[in-house]
VEXKEVEX-731413 format. One record per residue: residue in three letters; x, y, z of N, C-alpha, C in turn. Coordinates in Angstrom, 3 decimals, padded with zeros to 6 digits. Layout:
# VEXKEVEX-731413
['ala', [X, Y, Z], [X, Y, Z], [X, Y, Z]]
...
***
This chain:
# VEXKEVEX-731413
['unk', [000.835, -001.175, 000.000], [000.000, 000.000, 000.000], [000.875, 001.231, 000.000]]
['unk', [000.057, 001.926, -000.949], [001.525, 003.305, -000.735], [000.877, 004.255, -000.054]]
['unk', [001.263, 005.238, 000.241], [000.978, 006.504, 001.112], [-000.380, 006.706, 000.520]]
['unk', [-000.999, 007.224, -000.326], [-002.028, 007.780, -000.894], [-002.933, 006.824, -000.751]]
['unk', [-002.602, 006.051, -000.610], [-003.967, 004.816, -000.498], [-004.472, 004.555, 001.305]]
['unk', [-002.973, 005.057, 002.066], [-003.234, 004.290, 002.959], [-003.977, 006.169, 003.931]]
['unk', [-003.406, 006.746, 003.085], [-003.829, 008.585, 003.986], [-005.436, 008.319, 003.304]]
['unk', [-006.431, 007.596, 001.989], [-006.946, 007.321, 001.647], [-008.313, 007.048, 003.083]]
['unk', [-007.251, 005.230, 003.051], [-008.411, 004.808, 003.931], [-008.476, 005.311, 005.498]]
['unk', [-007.494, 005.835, 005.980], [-007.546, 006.868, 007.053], [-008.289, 008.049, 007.003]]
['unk', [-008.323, 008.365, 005.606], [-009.414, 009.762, 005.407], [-011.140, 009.242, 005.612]]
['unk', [-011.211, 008.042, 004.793], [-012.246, 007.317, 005.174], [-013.021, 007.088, 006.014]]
['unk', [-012.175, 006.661, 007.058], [-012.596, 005.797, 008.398], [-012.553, 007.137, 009.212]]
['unk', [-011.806, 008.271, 009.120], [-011.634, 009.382, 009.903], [-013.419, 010.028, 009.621]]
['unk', [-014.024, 010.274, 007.833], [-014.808, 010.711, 007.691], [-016.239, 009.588, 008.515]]
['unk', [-016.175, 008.668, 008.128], [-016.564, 007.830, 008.606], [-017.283, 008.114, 010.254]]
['unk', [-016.058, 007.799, 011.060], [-016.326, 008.182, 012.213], [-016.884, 009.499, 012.556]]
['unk', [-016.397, 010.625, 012.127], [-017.329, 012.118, 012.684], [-018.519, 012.215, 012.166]]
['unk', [-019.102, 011.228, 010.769], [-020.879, 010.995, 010.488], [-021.085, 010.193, 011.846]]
['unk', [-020.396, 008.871, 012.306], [-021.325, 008.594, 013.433], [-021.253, 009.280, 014.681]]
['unk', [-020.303, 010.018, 015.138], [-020.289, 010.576, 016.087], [-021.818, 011.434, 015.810]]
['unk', [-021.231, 012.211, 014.724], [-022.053, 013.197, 015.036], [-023.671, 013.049, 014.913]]
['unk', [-023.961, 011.984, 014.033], [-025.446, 011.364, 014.472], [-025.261, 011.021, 015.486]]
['unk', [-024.746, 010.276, 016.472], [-024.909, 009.932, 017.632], [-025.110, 011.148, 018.475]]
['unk', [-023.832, 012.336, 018.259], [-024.580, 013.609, 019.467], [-025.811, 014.199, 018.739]]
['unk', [-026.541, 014.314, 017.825], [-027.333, 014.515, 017.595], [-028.647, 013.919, 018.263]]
['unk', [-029.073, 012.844, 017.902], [-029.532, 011.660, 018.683], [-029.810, 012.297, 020.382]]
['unk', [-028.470, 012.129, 021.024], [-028.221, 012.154, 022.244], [-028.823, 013.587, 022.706]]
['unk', [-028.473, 014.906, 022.165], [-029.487, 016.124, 022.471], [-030.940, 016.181, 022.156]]
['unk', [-030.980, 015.276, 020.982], [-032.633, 014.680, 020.826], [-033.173, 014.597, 022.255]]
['unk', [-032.631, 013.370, 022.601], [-032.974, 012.696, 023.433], [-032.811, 013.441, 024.906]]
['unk', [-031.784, 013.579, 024.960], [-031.639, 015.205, 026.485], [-033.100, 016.130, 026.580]]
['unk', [-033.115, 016.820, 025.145], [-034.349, 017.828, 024.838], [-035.093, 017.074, 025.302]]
['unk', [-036.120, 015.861, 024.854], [-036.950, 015.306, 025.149], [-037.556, 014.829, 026.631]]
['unk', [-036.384, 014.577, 027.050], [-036.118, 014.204, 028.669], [-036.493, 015.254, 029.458]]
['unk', [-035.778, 016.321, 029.482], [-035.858, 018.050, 029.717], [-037.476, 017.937, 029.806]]
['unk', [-037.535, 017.993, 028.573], [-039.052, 018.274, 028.671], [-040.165, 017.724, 029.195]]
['unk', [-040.233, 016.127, 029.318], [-040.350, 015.074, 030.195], [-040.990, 015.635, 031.480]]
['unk', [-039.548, 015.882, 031.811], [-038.969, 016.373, 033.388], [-040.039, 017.819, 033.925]]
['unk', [-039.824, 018.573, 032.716], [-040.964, 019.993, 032.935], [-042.647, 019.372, 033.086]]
['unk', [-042.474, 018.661, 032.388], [-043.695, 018.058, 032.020], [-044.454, 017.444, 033.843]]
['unk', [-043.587, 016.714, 033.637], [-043.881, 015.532, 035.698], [-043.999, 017.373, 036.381]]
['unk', [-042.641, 017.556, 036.221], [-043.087, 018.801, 037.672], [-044.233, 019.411, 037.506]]
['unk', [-044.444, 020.198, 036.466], [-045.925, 020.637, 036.511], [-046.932, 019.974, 036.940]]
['unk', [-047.133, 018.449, 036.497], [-048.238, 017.140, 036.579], [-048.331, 017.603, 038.142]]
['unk', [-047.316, 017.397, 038.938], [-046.884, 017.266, 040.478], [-047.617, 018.637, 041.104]]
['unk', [-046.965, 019.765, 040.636], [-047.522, 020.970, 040.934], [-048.513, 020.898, 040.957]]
['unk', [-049.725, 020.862, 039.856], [-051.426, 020.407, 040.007], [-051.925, 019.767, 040.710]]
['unk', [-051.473, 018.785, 040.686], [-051.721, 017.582, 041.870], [-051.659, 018.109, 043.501]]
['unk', [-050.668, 018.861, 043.592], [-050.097, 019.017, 045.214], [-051.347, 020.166, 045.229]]
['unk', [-051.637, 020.814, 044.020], [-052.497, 021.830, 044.785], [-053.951, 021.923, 044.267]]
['unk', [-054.399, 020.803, 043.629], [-055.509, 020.250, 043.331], [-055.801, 019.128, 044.994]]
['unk', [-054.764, 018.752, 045.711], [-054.759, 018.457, 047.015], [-055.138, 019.188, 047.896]]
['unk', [-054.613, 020.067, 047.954], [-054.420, 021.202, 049.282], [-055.928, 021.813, 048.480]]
['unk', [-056.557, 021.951, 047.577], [-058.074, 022.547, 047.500], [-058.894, 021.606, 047.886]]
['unk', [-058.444, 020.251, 047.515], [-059.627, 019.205, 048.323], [-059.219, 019.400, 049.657]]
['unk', [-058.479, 019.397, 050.440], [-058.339, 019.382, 051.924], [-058.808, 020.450, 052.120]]
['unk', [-059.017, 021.657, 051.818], [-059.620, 023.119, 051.831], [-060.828, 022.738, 051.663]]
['unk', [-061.619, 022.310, 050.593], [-062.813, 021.977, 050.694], [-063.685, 021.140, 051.950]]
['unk', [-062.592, 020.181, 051.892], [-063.348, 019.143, 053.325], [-063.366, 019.816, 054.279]]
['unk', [-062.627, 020.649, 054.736], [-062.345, 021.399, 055.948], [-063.505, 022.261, 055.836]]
['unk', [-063.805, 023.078, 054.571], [-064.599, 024.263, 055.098], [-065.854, 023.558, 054.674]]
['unk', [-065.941, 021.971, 054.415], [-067.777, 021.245, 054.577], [-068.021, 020.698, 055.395]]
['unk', [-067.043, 020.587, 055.896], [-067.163, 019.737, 057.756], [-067.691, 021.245, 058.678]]
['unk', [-066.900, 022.218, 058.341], [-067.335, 023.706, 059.217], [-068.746, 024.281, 058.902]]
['unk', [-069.154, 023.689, 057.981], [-070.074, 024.729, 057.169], [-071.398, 023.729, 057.201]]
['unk', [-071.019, 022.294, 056.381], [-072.637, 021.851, 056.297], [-072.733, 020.960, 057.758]]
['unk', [-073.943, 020.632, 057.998], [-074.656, 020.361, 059.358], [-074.065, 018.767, 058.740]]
['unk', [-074.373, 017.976, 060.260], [-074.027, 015.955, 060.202], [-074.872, 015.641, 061.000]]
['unk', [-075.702, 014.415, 060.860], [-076.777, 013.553, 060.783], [-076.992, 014.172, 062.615]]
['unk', [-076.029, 013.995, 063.020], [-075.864, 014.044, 064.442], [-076.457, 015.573, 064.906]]
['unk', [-075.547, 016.311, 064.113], [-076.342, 017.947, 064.934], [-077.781, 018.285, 063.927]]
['unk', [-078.129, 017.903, 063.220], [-079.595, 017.601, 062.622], [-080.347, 017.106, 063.760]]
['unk', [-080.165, 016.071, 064.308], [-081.118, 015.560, 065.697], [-081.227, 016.224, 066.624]]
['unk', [-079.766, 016.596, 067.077], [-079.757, 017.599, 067.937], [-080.662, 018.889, 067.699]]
['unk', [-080.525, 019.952, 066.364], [-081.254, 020.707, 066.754], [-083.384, 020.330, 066.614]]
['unk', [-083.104, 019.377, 065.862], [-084.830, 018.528, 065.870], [-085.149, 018.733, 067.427]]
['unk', [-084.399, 018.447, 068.122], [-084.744, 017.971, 069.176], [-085.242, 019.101, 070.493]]
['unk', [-083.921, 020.201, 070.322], [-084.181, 021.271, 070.939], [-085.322, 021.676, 070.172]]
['unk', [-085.875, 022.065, 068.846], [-086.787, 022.954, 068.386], [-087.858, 021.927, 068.712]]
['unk', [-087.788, 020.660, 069.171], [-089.414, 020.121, 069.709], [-089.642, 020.642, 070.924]]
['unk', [-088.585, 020.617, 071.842], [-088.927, 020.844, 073.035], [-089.164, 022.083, 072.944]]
['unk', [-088.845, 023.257, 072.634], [-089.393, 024.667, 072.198], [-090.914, 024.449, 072.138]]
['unk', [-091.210, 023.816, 071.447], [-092.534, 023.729, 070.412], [-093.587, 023.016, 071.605]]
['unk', [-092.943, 022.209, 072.792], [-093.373, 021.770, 073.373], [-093.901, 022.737, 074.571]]
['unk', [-092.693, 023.748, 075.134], [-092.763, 024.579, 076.023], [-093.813, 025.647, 075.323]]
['unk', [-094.027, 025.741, 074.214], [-095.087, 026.989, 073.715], [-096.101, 026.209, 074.210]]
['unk', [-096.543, 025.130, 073.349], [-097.491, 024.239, 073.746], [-098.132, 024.142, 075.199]]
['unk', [-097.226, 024.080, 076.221], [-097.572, 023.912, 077.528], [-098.161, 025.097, 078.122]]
['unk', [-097.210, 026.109, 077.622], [-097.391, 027.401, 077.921], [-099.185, 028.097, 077.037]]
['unk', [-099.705, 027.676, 076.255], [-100.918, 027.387, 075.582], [-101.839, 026.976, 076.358]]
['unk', [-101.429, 025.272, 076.831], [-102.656, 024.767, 077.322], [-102.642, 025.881, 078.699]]
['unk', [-101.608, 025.698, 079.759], [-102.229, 027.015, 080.844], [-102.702, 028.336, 080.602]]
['unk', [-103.047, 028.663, 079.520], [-103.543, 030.133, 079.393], [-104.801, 029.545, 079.436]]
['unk', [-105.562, 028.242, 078.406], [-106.349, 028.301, 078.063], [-107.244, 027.611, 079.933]]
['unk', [-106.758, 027.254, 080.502], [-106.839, 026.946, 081.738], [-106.882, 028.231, 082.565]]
['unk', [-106.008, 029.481, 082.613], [-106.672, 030.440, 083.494], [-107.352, 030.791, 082.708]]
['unk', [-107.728, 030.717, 081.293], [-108.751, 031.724, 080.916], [-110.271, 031.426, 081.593]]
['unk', [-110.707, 030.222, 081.812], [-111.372, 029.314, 082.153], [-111.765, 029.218, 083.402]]
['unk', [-110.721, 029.024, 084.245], [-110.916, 030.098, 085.656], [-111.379, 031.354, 085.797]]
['unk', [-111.054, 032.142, 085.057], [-111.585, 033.733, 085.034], [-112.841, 033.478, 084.995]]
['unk', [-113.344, 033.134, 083.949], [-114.190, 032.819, 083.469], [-115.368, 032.507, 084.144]]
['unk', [-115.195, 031.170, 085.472], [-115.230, 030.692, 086.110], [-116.109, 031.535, 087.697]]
['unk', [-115.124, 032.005, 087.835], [-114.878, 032.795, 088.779], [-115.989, 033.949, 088.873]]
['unk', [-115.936, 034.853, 088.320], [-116.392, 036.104, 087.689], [-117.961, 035.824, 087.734]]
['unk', [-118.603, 036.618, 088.559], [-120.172, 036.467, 088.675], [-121.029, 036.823, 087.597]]
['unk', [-121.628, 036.381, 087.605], [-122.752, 036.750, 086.781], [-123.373, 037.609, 087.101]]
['unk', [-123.497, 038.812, 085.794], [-124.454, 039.856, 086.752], [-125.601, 040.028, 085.675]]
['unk', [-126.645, 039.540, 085.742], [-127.936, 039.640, 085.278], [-128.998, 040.785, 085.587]]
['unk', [-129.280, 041.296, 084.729], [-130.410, 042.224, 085.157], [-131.744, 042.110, 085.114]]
['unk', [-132.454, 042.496, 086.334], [-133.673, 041.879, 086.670], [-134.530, 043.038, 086.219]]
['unk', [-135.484, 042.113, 085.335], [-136.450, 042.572, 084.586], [-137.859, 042.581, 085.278]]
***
């Protein structure tokens, strides 16, 4: 092999190699970019999530504060009967002194 043949296949294999390199770093920032973006991609997902969380825990909190449970429903049933009961009671004794008065109170007739 003489010089020119052999600076030849060295030019070759030299060209050779910097096409695959350089598809390969090509490729490889492909693939970085993609990842990168990936990566932006999850954190955001995460971000929503953590605070699509913290609004449901905000929510439960202010429906536990806010709407009534089976339990204080009875409870106030219960006070507003006995209310309803004490009017009631307080009713039948009126209609009881009225009745007495009533009762009581002479008759005054005029004689014809």
């Amino acid at each position: 092999m003489s010089g020119a043949e052999i600076m030849a296949a060295v030019g070759f294999f030299t060209m050779l190699f910097g096409t695959l390199f350089g598809a390969w770093k090509y490729v490889e920032s492909k693939i970085t970019a993609v990842r990168s973006d990936a990566q932006n991609a999850v954190a955001g997902a995460s971000a929503k999530a953590e605070l699509a969380i913290m609004q449901l825990h905000e929510h439960r909190l202010h429906s536990a504060e806010t709407f009534a449970t089976k339990k204080g429903m009875q409870e106030q049933t219960s006070q507003m009967l006995r209310a309803i009961e004490g009017v009631a009671a307080r009713i039948d004794g009126l209609t009881e002194r009225l009745d007495n008065i009533i009762l009581q109170r002479p008759s005054s007739r005029r004689a014809s």
